[in-house]
TIZA-428353 format. One record per residue (C-alpha): residue number from 1; x, y, z; residue in one letter. Coordinates in nm, 3 decimals, always signed. Layout:
BEGIN
+-----+---------+---------+---------+------+
| pos |      c1 |      c2 |      c3 | code |
+-----+---------+---------+---------+------+
| NUM |       X |       Y |       Z |    A |
...
+-----+---------+---------+---------+------+
This chain:
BEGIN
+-----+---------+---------+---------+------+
| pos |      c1 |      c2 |      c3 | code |
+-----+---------+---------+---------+------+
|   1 |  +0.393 | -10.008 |  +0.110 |    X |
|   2 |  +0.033 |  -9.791 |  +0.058 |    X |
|   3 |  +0.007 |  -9.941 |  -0.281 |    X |
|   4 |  +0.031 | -10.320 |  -0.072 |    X |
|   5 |  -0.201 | -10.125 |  +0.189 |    X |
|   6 |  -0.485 | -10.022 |  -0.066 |    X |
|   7 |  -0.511 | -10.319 |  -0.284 |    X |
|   8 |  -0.696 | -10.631 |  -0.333 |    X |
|   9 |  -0.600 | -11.002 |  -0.203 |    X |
|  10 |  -0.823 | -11.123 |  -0.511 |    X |
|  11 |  -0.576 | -11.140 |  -0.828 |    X |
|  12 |  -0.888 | -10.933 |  -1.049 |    X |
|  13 |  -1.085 | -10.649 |  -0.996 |    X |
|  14 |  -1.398 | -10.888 |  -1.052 |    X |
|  15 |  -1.269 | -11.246 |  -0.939 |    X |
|  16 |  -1.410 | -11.494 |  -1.160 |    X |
|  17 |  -1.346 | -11.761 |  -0.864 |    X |
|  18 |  -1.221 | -11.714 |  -0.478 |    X |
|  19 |  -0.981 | -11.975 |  -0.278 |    X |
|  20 |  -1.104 | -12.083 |  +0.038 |    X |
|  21 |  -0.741 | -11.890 |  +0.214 |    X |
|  22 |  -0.888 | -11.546 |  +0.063 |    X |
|  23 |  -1.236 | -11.647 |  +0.164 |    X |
|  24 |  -1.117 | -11.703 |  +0.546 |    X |
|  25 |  -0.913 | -11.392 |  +0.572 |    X |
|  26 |  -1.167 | -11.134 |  +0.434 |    X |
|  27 |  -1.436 | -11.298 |  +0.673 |    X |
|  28 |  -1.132 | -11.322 |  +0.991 |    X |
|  29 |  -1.124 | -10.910 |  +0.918 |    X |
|  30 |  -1.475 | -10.867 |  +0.935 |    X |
|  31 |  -1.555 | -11.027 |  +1.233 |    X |
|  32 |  -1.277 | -10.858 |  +1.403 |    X |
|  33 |  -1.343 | -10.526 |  +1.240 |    X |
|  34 |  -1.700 | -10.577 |  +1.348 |    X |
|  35 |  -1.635 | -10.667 |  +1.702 |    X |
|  36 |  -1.412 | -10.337 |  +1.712 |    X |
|  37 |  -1.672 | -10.135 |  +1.558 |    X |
|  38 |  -1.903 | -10.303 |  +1.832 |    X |
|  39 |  -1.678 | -10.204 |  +2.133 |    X |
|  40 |  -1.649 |  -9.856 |  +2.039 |    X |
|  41 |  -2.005 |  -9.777 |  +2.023 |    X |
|  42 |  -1.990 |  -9.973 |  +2.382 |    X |
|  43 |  -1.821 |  -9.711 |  +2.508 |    X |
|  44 |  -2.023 |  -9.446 |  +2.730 |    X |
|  45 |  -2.353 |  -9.588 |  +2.551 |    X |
|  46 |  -2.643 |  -9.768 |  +2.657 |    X |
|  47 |  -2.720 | -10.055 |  +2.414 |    X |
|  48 |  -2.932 | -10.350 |  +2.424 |    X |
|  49 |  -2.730 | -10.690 |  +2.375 |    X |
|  50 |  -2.927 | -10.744 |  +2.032 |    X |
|  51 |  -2.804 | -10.435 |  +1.884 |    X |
|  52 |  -2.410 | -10.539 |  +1.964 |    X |
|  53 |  -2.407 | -10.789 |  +1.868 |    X |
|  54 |  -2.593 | -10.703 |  +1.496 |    X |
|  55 |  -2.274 | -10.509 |  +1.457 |    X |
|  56 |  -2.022 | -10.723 |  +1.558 |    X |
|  57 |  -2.142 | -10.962 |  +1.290 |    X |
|  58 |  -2.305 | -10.710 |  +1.015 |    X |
|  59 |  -1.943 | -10.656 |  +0.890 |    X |
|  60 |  -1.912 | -11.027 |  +0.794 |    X |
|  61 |  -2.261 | -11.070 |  +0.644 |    X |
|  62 |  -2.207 | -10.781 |  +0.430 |    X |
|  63 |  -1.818 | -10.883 |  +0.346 |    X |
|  64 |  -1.974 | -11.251 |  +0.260 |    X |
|  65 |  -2.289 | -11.031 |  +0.016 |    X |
|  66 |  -2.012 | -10.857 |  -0.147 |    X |
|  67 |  -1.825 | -11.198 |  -0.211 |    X |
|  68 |  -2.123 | -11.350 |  -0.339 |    X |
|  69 |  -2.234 | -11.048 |  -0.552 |    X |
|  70 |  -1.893 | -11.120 |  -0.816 |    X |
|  71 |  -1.989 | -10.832 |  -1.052 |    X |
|  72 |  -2.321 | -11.003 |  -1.161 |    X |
|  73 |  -2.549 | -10.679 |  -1.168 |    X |
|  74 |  -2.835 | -10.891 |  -1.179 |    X |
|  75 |  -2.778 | -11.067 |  -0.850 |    X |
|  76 |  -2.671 | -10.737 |  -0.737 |    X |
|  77 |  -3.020 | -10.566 |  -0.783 |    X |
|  78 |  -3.163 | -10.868 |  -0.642 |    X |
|  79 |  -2.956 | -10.847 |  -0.305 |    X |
|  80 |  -3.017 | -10.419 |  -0.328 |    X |
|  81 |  -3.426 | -10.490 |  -0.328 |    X |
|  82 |  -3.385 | -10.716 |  -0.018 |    X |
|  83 |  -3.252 | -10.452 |  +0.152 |    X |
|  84 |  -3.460 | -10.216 |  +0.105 |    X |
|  85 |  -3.776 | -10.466 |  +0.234 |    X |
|  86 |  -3.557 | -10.447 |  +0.584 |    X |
|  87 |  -3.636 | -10.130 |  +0.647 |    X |
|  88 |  -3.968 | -10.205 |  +0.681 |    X |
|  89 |  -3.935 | -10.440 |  +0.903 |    X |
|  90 |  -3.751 | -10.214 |  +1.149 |    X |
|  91 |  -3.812 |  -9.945 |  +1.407 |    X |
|  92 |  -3.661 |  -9.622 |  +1.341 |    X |
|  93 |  -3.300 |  -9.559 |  +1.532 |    X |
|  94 |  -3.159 |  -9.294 |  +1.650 |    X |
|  95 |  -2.855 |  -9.087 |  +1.451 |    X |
|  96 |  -2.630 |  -9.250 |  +1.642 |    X |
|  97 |  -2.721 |  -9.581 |  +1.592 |    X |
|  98 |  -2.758 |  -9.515 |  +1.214 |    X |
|  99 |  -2.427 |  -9.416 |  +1.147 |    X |
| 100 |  -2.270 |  -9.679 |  +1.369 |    X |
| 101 |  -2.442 |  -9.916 |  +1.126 |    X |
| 102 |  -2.360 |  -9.755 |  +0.815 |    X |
| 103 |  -2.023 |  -9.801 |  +0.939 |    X |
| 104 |  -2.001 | -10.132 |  +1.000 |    X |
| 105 |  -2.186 | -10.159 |  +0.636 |    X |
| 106 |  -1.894 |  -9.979 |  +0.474 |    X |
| 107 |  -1.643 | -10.151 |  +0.699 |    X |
| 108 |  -1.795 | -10.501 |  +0.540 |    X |
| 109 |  -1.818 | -10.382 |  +0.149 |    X |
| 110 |  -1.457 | -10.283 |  +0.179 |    X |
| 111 |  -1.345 | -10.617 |  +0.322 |    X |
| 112 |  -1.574 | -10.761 |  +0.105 |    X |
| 113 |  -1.399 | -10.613 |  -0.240 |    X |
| 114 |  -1.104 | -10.754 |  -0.071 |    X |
| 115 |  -0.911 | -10.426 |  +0.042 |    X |
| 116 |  -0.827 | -10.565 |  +0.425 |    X |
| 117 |  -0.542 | -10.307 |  +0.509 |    X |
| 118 |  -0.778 | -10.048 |  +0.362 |    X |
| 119 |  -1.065 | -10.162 |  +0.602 |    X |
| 120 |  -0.889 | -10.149 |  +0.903 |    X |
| 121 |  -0.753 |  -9.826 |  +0.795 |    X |
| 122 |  -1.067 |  -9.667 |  +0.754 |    X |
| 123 |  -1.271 |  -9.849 |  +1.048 |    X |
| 124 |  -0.998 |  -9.795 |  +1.333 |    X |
| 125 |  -0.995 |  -9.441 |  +1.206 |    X |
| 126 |  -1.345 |  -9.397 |  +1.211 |    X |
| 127 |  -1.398 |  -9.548 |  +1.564 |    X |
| 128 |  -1.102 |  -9.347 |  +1.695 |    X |
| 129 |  -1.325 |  -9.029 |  +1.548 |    X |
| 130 |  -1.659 |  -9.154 |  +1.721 |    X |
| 131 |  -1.496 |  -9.206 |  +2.032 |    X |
| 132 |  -1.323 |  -8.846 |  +2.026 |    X |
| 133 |  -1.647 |  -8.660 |  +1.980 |    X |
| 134 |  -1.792 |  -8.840 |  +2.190 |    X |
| 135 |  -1.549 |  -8.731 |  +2.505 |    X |
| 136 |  -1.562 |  -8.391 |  +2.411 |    X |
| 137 |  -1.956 |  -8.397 |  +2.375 |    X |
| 138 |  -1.927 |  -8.262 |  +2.023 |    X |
| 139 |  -2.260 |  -8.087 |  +1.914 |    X |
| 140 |  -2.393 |  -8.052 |  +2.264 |    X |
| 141 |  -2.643 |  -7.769 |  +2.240 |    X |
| 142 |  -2.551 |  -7.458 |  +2.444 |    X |
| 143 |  -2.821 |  -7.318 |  +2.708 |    X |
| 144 |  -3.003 |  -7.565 |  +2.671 |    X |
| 145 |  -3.162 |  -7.500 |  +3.026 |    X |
| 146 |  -3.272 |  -7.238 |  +2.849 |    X |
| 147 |  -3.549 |  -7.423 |  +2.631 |    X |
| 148 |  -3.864 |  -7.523 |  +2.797 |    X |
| 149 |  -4.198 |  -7.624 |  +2.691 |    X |
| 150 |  -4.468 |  -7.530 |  +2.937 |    X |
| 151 |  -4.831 |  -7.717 |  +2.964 |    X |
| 152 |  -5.064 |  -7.524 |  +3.098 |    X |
| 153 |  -5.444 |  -7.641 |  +3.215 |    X |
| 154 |  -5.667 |  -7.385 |  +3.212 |    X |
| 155 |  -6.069 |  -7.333 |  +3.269 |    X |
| 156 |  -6.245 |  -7.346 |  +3.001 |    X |
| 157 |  -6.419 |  -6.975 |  +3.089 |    X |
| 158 |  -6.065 |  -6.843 |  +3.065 |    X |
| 159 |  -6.024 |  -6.697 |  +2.710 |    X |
| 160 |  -5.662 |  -6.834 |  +2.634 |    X |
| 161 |  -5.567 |  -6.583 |  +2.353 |    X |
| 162 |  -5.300 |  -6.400 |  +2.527 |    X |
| 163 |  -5.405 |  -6.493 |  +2.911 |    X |
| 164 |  -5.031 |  -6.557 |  +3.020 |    X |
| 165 |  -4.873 |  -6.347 |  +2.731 |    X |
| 166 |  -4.758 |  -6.031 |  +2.984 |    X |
| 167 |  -4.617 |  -6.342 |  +3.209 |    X |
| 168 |  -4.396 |  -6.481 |  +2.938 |    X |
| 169 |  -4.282 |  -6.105 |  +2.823 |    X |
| 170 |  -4.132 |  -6.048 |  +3.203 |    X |
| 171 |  -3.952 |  -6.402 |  +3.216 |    X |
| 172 |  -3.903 |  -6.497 |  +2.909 |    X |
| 173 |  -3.686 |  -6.386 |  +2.553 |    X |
| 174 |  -3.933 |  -6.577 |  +2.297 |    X |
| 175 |  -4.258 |  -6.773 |  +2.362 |    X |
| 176 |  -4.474 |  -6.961 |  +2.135 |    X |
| 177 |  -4.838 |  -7.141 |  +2.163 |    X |
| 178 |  -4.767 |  -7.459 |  +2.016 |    X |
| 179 |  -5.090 |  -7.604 |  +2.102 |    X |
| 180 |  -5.463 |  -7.593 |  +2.209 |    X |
| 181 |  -5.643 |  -7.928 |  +2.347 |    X |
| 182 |  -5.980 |  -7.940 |  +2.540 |    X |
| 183 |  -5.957 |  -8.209 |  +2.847 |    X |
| 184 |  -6.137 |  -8.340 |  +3.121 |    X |
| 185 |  -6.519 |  -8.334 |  +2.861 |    X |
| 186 |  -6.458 |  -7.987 |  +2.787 |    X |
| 187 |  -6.418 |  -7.802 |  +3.053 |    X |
| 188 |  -6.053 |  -7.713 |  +3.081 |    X |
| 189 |  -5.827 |  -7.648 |  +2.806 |    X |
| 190 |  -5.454 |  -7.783 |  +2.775 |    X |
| 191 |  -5.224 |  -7.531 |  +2.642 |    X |
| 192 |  -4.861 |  -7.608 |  +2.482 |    X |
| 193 |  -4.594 |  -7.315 |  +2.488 |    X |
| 194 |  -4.221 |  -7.329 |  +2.343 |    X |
| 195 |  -4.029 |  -7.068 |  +2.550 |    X |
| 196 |  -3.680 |  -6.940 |  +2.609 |    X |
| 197 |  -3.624 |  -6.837 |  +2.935 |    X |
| 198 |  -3.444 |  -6.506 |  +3.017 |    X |
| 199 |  -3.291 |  -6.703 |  +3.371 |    X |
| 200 |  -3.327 |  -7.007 |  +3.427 |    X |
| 201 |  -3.308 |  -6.984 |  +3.776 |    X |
| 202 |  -3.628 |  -6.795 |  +3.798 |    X |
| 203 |  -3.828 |  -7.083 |  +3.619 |    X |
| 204 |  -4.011 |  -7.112 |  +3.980 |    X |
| 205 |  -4.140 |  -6.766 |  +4.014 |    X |
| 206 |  -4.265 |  -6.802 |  +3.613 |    X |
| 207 |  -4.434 |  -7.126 |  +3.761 |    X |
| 208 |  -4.583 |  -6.907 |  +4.073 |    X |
| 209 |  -4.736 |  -6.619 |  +3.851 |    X |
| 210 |  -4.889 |  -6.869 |  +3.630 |    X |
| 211 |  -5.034 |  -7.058 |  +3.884 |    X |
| 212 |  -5.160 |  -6.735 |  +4.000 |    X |
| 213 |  -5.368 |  -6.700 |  +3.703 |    X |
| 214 |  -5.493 |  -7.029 |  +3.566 |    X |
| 215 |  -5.678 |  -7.050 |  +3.966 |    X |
| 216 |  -5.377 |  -7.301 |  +4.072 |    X |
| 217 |  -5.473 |  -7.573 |  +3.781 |    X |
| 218 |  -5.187 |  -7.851 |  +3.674 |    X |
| 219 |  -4.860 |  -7.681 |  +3.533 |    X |
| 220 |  -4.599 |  -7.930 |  +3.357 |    X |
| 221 |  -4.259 |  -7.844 |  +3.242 |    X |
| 222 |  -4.008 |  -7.986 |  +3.049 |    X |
| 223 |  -3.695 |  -7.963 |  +2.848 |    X |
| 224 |  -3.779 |  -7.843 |  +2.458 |    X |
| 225 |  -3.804 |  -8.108 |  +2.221 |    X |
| 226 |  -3.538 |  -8.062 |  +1.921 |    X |
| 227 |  -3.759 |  -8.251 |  +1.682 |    X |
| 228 |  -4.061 |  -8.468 |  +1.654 |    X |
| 229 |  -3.864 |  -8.817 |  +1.580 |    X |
| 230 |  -3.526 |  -8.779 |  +1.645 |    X |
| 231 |  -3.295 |  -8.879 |  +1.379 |    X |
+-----+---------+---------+---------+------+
């Protein structure tokens, strides 16, 4: 029963040529697959219609790739160079998105080598996974109330070199200058700190003290950035 599960419907490793039946039911499974694959990352996510429906039918372009492919390595270099130009034709996603799509990739070369049972195997496994980790908000970052980045706008007769830094000792566990910009022609100056707060609930009287001291000038706060681009 597994060995039935993990093999081929082609009679060769490499078919030499491919019946129209074993055609139809490697593209059937990919579509299907790809639809599933499409429905799971659905669920609890906002997507664009586009994106959806690039997976529900990725699957089958790739299964059909893989088909065409037939062990020549030259047309398989040529088909691996194409890809590559796509990338640069793309914006960048986000992690999420990326694996989703390197799923439904893998989920089309299988089906494409002709190993259906092992596709559906390994892509209703998979989805199961996604969804799980997704309910129980898997990698969620703890305290993150915690980490704020403050802009401050300053005068530029204020010497900024440790202005606030007594401010941020009393309220805060770490903070960093990030950043110095001059605004408004010159005469204020824009600074950028990365903090952790002690309590968050005391952000407002951090915001009061500063304001306090930069003469009541523009103060923005937001969450902490994990990384430049996400990916």
């Amino acid at each position: 029963m597994l060995d039935t599960l993990i093999s081929s419907i082609y009679d060769t490793q490499i078919a030499t040529s491919i019946s129209m039946a074993q055609f139809g039911a490697a593209m059937g499974a990919a579509l299907l697959l790809g639809l599933i694959i499409a429905m799971t990352y659905m669920h609890n996510t906002r997507y664009t219609k586009s994106f959806v429906v690039t997976l529900a039918l990725l699957p089958a372009i790739i299964s059909v790739i893989i088909i065409m492919v037939n062990g020549s390595v030259g047309t398989g270099v040529a088909v691996a160079g194409a890809f590559s130009l796509v990338r640069f034709r793309s914006v960048p996603g986000t992690a999420k998105e990326i694996c989703i799509i390197f799923l439904a990739m893998a989920s089309g070369l299988i089906t494409g080598m002709g190993y259906l049972g092992l596709a559906a195997v390994f892509t209703l496994a998979l989805c199961l996974i996604f969804l799980i980790y997704g309910k129980v908000d898997f990698g969620t970052t703890k305290n993150s109330d915690k980490y704020k980045t403050f802009k401050v706008m300053i005068p530029e007769d204020l010497d900024y070199t440790g202005v606030f830094e007594s401010i941020f000792r009393e309220y805060t566990d770490s903070c960093e200058l990030v950043g110095v910009k001059t605004t408004n022609m010159g005469s204020m100056f824009k600074l950028t700190y990365d903090v952790v707060l002690k309590d968050p609930s005391r952000e407002k009287e951090l915001i009061d003290k500063i304001r306090c001291r930069n003469g009541n000038l523009e103060i923005n706060v937001s969450r902490q950035a994990t990384a430049a681009v996400e990916l």
